[in-house]
N, C-alpha and C positions, 0 to 999 in steps of 0.2 A: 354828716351832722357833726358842727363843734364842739367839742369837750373843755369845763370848766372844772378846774380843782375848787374844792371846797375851799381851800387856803387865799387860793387868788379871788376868790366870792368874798370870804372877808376881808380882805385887805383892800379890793378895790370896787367890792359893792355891784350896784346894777347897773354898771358902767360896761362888766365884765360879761354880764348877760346881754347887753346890749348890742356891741362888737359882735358876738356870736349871731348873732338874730341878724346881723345887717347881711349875713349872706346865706344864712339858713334859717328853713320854718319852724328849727326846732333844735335844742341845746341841752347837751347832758352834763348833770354835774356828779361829779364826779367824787366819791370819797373813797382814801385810802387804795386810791391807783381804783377803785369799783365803781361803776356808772348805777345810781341808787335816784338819779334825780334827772326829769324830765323838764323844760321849760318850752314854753311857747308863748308868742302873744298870742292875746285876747282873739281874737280875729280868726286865729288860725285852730284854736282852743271850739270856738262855738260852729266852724265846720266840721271838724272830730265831729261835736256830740250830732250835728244834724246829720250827718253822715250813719252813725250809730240809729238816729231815729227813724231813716229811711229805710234801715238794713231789719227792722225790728218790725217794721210797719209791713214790708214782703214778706217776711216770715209770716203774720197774720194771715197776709191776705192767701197766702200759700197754704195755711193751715184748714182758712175756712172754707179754700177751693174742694181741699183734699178729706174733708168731710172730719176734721181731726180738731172739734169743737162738742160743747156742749148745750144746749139752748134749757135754759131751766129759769122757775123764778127764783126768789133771794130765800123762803125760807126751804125749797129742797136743795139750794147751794149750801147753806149754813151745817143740815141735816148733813148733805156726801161730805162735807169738808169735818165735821168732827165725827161723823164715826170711823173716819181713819184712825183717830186715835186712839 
């Protein structure tokens, strides 16, 4: 993954994010010699999240295999969920 100093991000803009992206999915930038900043195009950005939604939706399905749910209407939801407090 290419690393972008902050300093050459201002001086030569998304020119500089550009370069890095032409041969990687993903570019850090960098301040004060420290990697603080992540880039990616768009494209590569909304398979992360599907990737995350896939991985969330197993987990579900894992949960409600494993018997690790609750099945209630909305006013004994309300009721379990504030008398935690």
């Amino acid at each position: 993954m290419g690393a972008i100093a902050a300093n050459d991000l201002k001086t030569r803009g998304v020119v500089s994010i550009s370069e890095q992206l032409a041969d990687n999915h993903e570019a850090i930038i960098t301040v004060r010699g420290k990697s603080r900043y992540v880039v990616m195009e768009i494209e590569q950005y909304q398979y992360l999240r599907e990737c995350e939604l896939e991985a969330a939706l197993l987990e579900a399905r894992e949960d409600v295999q494993a018997g690790r749910v609750v099945t209630e209407n909305v006013a004994d939801h309300i009721k379990r969920l504030t008398d935690g407090l």
